[in-house]
N, CA, C and O atoms as a CHARMM CRD file, in Angstrom:
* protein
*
  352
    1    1 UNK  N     48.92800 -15.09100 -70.93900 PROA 1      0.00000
    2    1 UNK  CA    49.94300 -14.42200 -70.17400 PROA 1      0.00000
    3    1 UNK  C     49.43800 -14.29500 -68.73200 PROA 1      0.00000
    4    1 UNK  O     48.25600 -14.02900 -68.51400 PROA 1      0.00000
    5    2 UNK  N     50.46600 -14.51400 -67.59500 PROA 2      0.00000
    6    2 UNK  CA    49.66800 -14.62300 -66.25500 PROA 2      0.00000
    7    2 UNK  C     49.42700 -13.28800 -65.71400 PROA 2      0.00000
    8    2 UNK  O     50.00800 -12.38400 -66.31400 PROA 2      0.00000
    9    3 UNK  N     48.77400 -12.99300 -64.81600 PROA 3      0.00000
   10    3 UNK  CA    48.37300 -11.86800 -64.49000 PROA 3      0.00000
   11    3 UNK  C     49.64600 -10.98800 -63.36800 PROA 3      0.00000
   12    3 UNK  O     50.39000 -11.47600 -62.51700 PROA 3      0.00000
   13    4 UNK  N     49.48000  -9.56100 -63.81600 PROA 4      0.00000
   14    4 UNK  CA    50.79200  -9.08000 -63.09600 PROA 4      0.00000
   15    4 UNK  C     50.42400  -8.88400 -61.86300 PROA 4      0.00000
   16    4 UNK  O     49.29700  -8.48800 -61.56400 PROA 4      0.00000
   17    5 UNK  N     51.60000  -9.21600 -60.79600 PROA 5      0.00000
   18    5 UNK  CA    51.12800  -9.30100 -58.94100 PROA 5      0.00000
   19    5 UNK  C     51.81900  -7.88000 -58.68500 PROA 5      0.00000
   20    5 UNK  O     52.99600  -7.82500 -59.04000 PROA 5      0.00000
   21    6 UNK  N     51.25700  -6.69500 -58.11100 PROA 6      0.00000
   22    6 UNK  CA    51.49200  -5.79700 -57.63600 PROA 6      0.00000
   23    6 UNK  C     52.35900  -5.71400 -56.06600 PROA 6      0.00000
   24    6 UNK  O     51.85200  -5.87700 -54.95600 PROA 6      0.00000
   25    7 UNK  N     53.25700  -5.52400 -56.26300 PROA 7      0.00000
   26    7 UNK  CA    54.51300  -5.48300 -55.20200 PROA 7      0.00000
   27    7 UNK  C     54.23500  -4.32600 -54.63500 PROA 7      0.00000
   28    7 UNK  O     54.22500  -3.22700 -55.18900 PROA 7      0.00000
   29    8 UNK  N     53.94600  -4.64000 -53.22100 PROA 8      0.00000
   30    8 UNK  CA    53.79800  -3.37700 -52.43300 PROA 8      0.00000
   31    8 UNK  C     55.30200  -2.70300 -52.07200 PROA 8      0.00000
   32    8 UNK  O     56.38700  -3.26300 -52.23100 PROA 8      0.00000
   33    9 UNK  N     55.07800  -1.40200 -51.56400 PROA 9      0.00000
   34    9 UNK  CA    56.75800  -0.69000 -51.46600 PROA 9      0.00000
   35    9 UNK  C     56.32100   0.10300 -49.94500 PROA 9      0.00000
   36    9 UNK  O     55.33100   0.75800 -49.61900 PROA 9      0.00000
   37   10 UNK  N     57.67100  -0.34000 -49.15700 PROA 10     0.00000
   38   10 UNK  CA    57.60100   0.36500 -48.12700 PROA 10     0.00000
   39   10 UNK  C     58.76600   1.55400 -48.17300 PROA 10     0.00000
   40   10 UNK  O     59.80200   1.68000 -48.82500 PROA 10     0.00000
   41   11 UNK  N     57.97600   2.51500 -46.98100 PROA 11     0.00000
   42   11 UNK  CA    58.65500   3.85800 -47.32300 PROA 11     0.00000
   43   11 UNK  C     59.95800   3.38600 -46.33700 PROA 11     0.00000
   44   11 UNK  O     59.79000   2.52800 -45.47100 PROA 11     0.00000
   45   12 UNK  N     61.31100   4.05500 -46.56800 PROA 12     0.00000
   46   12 UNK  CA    62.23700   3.66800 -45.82800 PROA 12     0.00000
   47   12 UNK  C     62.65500   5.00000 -44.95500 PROA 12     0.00000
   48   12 UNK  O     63.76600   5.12000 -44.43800 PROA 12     0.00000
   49   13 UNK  N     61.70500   5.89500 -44.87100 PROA 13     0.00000
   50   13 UNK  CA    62.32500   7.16900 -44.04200 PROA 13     0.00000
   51   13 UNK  C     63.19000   7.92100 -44.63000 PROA 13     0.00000
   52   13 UNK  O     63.59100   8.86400 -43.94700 PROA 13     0.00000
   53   14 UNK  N     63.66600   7.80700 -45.80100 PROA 14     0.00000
   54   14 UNK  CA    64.31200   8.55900 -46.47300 PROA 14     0.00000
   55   14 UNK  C     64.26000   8.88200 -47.97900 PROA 14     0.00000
   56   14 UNK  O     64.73600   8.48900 -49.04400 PROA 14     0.00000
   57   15 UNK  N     63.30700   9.94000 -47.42100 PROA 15     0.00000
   58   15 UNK  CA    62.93500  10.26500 -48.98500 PROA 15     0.00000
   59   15 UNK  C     63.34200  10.49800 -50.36300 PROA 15     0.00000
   60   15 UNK  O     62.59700  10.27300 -51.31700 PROA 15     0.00000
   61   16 UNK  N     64.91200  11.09700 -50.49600 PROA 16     0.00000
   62   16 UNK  CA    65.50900  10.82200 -51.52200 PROA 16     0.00000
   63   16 UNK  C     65.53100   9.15200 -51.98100 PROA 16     0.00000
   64   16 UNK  O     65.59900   8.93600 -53.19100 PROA 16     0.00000
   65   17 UNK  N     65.48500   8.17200 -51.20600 PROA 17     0.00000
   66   17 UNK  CA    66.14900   7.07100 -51.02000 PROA 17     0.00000
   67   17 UNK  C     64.62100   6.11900 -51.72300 PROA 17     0.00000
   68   17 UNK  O     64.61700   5.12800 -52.45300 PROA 17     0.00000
   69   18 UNK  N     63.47700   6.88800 -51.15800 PROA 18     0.00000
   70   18 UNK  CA    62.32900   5.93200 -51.24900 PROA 18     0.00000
   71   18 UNK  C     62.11100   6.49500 -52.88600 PROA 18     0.00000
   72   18 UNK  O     61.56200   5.68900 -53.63700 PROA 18     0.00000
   73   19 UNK  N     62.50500   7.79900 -53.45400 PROA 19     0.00000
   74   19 UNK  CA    62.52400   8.12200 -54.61700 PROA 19     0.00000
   75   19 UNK  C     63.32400   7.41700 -56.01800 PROA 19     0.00000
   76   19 UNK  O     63.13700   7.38200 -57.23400 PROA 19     0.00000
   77   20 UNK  N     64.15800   6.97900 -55.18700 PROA 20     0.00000
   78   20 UNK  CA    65.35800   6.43300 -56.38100 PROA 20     0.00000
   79   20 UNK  C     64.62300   4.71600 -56.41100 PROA 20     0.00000
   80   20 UNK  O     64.60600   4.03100 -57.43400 PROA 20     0.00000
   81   21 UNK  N     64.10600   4.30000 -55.17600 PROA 21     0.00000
   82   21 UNK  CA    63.75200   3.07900 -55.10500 PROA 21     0.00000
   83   21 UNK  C     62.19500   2.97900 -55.87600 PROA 21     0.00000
   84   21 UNK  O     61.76000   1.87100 -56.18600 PROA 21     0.00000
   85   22 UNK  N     61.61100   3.90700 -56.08000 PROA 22     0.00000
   86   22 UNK  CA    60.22100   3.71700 -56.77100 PROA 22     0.00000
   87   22 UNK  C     59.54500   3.66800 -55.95900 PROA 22     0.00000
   88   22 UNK  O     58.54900   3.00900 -56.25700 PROA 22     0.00000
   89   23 UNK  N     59.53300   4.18300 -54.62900 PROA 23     0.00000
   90   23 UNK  CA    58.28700   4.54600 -53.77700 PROA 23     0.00000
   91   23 UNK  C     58.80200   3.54700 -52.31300 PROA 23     0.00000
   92   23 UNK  O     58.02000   3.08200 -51.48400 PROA 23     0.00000
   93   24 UNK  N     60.24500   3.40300 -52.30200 PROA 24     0.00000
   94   24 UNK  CA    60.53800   2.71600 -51.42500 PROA 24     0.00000
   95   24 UNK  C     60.66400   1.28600 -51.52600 PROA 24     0.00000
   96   24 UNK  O     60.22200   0.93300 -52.61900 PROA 24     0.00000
   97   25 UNK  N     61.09600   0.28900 -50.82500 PROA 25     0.00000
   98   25 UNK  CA    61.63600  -1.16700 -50.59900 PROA 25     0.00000
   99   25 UNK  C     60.57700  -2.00500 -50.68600 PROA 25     0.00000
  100   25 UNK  O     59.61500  -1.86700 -49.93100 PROA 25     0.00000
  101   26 UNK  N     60.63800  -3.08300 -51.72500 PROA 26     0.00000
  102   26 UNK  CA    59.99100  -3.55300 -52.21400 PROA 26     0.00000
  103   26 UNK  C     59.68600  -4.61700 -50.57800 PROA 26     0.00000
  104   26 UNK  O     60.49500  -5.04500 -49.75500 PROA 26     0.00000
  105   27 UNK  N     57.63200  -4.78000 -50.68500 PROA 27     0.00000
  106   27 UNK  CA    57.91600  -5.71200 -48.87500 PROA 27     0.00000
  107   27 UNK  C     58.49600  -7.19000 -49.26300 PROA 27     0.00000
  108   27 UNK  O     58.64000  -7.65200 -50.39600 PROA 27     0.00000
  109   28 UNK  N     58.82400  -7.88000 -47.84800 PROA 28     0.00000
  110   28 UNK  CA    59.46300  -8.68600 -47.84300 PROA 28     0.00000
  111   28 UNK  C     60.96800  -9.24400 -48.72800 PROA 28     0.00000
  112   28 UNK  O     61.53000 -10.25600 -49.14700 PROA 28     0.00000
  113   29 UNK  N     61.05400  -8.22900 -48.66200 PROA 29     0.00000
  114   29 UNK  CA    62.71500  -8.52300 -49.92800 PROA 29     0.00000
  115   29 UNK  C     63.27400  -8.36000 -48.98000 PROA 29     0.00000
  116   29 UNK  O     62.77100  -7.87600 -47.96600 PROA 29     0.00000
  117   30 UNK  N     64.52100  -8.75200 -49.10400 PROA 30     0.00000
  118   30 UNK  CA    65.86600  -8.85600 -48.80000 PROA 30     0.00000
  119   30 UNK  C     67.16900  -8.01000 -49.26300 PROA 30     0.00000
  120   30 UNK  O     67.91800  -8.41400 -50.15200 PROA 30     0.00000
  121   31 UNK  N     67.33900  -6.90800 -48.63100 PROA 31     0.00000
  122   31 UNK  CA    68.49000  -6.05100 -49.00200 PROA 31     0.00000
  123   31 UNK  C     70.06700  -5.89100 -48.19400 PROA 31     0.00000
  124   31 UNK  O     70.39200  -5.94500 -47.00800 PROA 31     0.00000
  125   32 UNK  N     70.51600  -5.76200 -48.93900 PROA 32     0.00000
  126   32 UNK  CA    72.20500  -5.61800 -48.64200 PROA 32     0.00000
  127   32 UNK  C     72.52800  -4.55400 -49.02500 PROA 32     0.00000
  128   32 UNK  O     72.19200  -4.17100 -50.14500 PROA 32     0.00000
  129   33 UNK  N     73.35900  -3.70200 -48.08600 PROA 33     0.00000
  130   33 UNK  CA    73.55900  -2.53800 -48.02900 PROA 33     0.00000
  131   33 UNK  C     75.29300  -2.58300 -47.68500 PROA 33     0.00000
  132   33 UNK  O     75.90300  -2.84400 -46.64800 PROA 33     0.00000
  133   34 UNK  N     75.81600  -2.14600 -49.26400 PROA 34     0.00000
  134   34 UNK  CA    77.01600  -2.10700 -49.45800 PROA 34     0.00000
  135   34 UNK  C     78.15900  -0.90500 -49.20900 PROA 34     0.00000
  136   34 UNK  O     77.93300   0.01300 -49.99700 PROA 34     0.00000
  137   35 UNK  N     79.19600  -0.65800 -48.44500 PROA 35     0.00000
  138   35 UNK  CA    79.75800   0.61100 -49.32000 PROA 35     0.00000
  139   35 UNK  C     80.99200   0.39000 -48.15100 PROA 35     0.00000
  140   35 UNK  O     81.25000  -0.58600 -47.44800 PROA 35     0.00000
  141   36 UNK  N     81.72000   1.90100 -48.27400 PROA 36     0.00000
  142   36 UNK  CA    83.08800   2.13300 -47.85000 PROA 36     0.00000
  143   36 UNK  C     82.74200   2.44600 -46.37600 PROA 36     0.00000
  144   36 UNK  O     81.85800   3.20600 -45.98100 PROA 36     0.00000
  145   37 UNK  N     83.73400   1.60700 -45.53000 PROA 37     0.00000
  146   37 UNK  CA    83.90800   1.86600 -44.11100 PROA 37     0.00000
  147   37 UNK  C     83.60600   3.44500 -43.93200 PROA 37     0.00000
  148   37 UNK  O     84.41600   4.24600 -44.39900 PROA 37     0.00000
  149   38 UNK  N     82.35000   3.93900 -43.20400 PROA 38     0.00000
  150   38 UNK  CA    82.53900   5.40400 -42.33500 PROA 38     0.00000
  151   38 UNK  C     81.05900   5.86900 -43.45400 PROA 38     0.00000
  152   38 UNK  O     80.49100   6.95200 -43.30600 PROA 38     0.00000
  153   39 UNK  N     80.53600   4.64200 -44.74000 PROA 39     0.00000
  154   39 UNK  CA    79.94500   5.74100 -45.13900 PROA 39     0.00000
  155   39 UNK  C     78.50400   6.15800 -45.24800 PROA 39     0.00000
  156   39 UNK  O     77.83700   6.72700 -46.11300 PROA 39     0.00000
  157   40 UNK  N     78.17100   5.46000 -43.55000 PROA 40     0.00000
  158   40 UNK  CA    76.56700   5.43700 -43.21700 PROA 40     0.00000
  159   40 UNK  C     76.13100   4.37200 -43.07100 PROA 40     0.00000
  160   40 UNK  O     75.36000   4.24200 -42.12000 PROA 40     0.00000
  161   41 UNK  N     76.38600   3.31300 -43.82200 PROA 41     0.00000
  162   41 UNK  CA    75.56300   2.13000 -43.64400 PROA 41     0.00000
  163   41 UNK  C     74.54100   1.54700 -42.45800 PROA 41     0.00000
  164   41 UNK  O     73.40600   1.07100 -42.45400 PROA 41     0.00000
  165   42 UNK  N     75.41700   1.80000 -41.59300 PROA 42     0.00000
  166   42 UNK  CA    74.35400   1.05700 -40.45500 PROA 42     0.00000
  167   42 UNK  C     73.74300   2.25600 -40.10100 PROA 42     0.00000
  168   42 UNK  O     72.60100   2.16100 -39.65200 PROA 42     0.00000
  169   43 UNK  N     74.26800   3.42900 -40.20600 PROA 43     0.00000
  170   43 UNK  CA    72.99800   4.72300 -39.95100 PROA 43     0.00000
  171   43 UNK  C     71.73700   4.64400 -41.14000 PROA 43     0.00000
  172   43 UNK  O     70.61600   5.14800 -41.07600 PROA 43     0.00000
  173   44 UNK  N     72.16700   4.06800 -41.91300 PROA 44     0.00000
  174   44 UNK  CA    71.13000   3.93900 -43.22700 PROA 44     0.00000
  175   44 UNK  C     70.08900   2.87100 -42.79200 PROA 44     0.00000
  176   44 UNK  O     68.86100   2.96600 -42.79900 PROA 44     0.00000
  177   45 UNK  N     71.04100   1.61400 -42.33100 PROA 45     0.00000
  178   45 UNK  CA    70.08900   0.36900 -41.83300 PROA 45     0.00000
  179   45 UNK  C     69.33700   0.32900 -40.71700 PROA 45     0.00000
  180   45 UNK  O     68.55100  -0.61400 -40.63200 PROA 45     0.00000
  181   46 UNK  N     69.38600   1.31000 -39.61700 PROA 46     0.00000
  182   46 UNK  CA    69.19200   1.63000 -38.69900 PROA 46     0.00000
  183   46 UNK  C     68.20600   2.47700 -38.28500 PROA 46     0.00000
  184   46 UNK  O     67.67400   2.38900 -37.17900 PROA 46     0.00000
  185   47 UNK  N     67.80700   3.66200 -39.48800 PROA 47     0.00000
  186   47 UNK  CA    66.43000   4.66700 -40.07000 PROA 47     0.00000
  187   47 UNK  C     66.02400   3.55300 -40.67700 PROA 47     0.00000
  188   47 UNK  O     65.11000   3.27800 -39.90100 PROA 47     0.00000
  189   48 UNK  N     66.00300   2.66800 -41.50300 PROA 48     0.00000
  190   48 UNK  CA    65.29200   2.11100 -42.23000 PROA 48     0.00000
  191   48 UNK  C     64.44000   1.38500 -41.20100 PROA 48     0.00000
  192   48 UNK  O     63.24600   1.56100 -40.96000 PROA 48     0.00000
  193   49 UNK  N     65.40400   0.42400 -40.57100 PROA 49     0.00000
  194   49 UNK  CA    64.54700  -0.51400 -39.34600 PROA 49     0.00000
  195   49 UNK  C     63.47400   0.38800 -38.79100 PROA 49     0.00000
  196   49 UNK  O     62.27400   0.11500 -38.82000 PROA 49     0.00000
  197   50 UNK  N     64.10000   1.69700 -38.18300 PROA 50     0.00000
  198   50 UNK  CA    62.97400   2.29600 -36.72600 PROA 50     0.00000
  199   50 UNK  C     61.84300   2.83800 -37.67200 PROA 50     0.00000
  200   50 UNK  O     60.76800   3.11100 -37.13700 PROA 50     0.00000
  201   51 UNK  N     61.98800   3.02800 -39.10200 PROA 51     0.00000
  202   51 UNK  CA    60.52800   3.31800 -39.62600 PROA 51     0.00000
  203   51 UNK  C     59.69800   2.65700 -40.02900 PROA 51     0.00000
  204   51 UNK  O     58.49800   2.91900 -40.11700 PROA 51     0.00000
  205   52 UNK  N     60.64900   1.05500 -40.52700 PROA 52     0.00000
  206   52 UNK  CA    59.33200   0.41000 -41.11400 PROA 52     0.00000
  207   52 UNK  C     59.16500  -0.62200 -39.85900 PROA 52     0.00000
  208   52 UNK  O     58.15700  -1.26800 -40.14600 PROA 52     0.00000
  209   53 UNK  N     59.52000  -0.95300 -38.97000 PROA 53     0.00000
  210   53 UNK  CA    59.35400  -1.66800 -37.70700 PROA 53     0.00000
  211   53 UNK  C     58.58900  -1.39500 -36.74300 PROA 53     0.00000
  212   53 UNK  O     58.80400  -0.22400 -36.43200 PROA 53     0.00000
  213   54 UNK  N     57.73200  -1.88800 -36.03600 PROA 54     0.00000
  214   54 UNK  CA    56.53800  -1.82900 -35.22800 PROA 54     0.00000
  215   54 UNK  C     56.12200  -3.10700 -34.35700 PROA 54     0.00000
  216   54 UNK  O     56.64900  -4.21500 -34.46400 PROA 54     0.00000
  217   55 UNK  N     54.73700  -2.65500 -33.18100 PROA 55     0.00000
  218   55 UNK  CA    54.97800  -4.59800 -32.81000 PROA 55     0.00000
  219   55 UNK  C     54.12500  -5.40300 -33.88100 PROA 55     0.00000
  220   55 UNK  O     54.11000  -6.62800 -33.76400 PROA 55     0.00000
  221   56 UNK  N     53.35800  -4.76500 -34.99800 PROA 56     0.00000
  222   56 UNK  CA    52.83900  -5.28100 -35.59900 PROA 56     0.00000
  223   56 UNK  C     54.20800  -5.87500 -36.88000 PROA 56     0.00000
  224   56 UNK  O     53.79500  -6.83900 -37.52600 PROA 56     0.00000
  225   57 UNK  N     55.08700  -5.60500 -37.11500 PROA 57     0.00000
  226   57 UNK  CA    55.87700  -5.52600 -38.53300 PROA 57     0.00000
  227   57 UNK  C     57.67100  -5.90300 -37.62500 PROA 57     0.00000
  228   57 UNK  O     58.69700  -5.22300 -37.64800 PROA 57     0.00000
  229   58 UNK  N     57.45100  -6.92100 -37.09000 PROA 58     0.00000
  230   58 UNK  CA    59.19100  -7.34400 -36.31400 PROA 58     0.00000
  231   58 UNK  C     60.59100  -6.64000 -37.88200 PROA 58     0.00000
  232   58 UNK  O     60.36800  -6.15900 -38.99300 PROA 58     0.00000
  233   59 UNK  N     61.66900  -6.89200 -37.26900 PROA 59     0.00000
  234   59 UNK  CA    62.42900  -6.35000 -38.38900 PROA 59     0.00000
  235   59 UNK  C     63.77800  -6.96000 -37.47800 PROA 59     0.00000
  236   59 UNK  O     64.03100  -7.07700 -36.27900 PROA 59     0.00000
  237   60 UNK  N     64.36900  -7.22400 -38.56200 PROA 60     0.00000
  238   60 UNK  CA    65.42700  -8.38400 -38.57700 PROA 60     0.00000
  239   60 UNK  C     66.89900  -7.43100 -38.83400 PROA 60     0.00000
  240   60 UNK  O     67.10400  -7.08100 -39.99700 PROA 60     0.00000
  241   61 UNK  N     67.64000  -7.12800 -38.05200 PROA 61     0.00000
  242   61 UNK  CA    69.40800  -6.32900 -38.25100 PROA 61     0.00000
  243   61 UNK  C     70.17100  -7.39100 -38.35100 PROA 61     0.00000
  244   61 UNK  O     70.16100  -8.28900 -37.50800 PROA 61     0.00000
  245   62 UNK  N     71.01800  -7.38800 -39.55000 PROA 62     0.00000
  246   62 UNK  CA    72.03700  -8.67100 -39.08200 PROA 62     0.00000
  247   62 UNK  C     73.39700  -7.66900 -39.76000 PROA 62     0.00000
  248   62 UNK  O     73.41400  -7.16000 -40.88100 PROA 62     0.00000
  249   63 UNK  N     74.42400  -7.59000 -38.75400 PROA 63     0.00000
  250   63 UNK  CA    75.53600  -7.56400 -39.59000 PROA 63     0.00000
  251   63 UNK  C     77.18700  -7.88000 -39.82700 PROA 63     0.00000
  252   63 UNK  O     77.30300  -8.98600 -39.29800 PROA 63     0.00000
  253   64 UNK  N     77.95400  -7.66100 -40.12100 PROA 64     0.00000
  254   64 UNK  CA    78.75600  -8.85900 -40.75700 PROA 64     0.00000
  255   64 UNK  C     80.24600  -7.55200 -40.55800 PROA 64     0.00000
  256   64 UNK  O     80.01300  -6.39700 -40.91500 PROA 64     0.00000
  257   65 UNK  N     81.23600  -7.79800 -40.15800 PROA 65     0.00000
  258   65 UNK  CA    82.08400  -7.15600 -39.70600 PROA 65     0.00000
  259   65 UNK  C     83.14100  -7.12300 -41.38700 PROA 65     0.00000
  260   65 UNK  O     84.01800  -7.98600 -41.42400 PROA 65     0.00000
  261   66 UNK  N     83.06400  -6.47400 -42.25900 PROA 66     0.00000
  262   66 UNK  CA    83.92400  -6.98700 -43.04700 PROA 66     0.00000
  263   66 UNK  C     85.31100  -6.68100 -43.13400 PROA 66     0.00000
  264   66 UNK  O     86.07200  -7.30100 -43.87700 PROA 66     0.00000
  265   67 UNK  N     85.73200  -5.55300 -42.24700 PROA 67     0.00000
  266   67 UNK  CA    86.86500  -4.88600 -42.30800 PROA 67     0.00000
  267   67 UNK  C     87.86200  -5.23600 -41.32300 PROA 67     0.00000
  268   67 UNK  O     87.39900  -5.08400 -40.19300 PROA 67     0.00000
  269   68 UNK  N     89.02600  -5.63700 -41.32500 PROA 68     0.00000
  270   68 UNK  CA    89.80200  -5.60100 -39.79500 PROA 68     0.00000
  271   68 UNK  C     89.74800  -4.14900 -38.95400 PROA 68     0.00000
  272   68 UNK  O     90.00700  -3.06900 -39.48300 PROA 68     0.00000
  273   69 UNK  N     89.42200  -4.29300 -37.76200 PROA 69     0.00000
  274   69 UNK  CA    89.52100  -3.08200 -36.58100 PROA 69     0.00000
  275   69 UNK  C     90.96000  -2.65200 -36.82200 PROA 69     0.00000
  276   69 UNK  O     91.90200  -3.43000 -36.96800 PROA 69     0.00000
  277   70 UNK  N     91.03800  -1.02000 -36.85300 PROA 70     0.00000
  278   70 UNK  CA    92.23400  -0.74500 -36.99300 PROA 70     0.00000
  279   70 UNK  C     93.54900  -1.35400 -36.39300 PROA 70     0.00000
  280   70 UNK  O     94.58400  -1.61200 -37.00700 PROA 70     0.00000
  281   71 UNK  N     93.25900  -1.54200 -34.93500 PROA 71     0.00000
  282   71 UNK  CA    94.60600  -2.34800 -33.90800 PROA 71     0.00000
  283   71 UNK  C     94.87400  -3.15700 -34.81500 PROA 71     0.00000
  284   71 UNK  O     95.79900  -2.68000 -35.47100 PROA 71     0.00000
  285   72 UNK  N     94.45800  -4.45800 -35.34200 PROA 72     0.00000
  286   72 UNK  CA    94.34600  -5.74100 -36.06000 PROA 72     0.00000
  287   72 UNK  C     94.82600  -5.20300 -37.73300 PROA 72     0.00000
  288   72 UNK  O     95.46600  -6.09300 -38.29400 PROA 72     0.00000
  289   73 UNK  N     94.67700  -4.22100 -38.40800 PROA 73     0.00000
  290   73 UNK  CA    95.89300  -4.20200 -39.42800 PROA 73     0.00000
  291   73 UNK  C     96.92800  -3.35900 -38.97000 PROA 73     0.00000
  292   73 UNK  O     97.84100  -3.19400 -39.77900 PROA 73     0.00000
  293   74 UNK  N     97.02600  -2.77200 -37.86200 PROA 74     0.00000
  294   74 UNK  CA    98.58100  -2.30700 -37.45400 PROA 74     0.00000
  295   74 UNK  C     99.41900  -3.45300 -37.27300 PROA 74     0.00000
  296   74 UNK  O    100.56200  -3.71700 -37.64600 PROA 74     0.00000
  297   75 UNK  N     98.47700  -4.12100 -36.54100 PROA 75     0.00000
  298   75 UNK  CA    99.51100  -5.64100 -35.89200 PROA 75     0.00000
  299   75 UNK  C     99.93900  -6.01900 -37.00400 PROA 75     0.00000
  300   75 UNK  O    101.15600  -5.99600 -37.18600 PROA 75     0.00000
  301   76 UNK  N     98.81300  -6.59500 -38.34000 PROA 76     0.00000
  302   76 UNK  CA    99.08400  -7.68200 -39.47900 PROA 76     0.00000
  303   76 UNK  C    100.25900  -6.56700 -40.09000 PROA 76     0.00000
  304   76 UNK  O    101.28500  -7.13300 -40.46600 PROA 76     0.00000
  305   77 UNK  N    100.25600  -5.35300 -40.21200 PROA 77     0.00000
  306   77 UNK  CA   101.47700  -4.74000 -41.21300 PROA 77     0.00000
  307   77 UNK  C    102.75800  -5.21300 -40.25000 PROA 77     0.00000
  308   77 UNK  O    103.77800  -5.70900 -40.72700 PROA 77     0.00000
  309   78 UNK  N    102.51700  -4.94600 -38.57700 PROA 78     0.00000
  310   78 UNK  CA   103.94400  -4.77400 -37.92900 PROA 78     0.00000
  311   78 UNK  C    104.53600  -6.26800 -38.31700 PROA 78     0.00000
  312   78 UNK  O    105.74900  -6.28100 -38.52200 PROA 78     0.00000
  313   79 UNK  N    103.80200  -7.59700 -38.45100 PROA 79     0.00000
  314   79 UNK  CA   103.69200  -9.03000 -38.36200 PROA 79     0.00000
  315   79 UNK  C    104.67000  -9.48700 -40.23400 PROA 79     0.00000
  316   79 UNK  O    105.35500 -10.46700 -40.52900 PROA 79     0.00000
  317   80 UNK  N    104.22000  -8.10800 -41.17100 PROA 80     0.00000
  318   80 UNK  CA   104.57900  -8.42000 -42.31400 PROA 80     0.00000
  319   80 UNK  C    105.83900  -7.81600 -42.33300 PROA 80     0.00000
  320   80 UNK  O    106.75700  -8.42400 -42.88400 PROA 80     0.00000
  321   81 UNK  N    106.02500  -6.80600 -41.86400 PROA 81     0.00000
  322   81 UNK  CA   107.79100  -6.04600 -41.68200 PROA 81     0.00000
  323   81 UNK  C    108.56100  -6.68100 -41.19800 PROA 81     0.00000
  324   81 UNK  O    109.76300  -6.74000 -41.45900 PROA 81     0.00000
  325   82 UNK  N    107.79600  -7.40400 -40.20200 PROA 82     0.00000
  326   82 UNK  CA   108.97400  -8.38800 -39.20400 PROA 82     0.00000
  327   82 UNK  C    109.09200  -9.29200 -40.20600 PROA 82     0.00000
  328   82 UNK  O    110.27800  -9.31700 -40.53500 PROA 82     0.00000
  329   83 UNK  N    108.33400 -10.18400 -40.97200 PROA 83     0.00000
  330   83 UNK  CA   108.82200 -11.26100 -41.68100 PROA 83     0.00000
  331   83 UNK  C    109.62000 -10.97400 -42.83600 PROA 83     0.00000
  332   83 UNK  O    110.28100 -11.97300 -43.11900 PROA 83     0.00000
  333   84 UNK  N    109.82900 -10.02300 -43.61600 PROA 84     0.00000
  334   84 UNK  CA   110.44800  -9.35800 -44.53300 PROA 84     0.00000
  335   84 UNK  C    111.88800  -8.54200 -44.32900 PROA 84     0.00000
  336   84 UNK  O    112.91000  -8.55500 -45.01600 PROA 84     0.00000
  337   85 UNK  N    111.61800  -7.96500 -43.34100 PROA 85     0.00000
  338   85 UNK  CA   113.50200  -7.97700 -42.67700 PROA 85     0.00000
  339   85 UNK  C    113.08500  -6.52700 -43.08000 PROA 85     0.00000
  340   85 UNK  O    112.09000  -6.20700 -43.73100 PROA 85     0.00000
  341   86 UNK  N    114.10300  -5.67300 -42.53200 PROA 86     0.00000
  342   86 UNK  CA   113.87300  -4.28500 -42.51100 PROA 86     0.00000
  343   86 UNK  C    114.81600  -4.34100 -44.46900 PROA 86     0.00000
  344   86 UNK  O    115.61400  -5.17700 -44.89400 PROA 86     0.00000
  345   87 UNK  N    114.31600  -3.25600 -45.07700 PROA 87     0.00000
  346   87 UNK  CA   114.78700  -2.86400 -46.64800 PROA 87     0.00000
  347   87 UNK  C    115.71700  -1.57400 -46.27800 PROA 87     0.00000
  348   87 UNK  O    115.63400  -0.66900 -45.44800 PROA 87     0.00000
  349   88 UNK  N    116.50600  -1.88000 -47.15200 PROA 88     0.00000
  350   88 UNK  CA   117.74600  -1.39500 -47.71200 PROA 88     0.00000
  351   88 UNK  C    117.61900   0.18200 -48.43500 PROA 88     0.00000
  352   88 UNK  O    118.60800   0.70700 -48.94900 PROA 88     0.00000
């Protein structure tokens, strides 16, 4: 049986968070940080970066717009009423 490799864990600044994770984020992994528009996320991704980031330890933000900006589904609803004809 091969020998087990001990995965180091970095703390993410948030201690409930490094608790549920087993002592924090496993290094070099790759995480995605999911949830409902308004409900922290990039404040989550954002403590995480400024604690485990340094000039020794670079740290990588990437993120991905998934929601239309409010203006942009007013338009798409006003865009769907108009094509549908006003109801009866």
């Amino acid at each position: 049986m091969p020998d087990k490799v001990a995965i180091r864990r970095l703390r993410t600044g948030v201690p409930g968070l490094d608790e549920i994770l087993g002592g924090g984020l496993p290094e070099f992994s790759f995480n995605l940080i999911a949830g409902a528009p308004g409900a922290g996320k990039t404040t989550l991704a954002q403590q995480i970066m400024f604690t485990l980031s340094g000039p020794d330890r670079p740290a990588l933000y990437i993120t991905v717009a998934g929601e239309p900006p409010p203006q942009d589904a007013a338009v798409s609803a006003a865009v769907h009423l108009f094509r549908s004809g006003p109801r009866e």
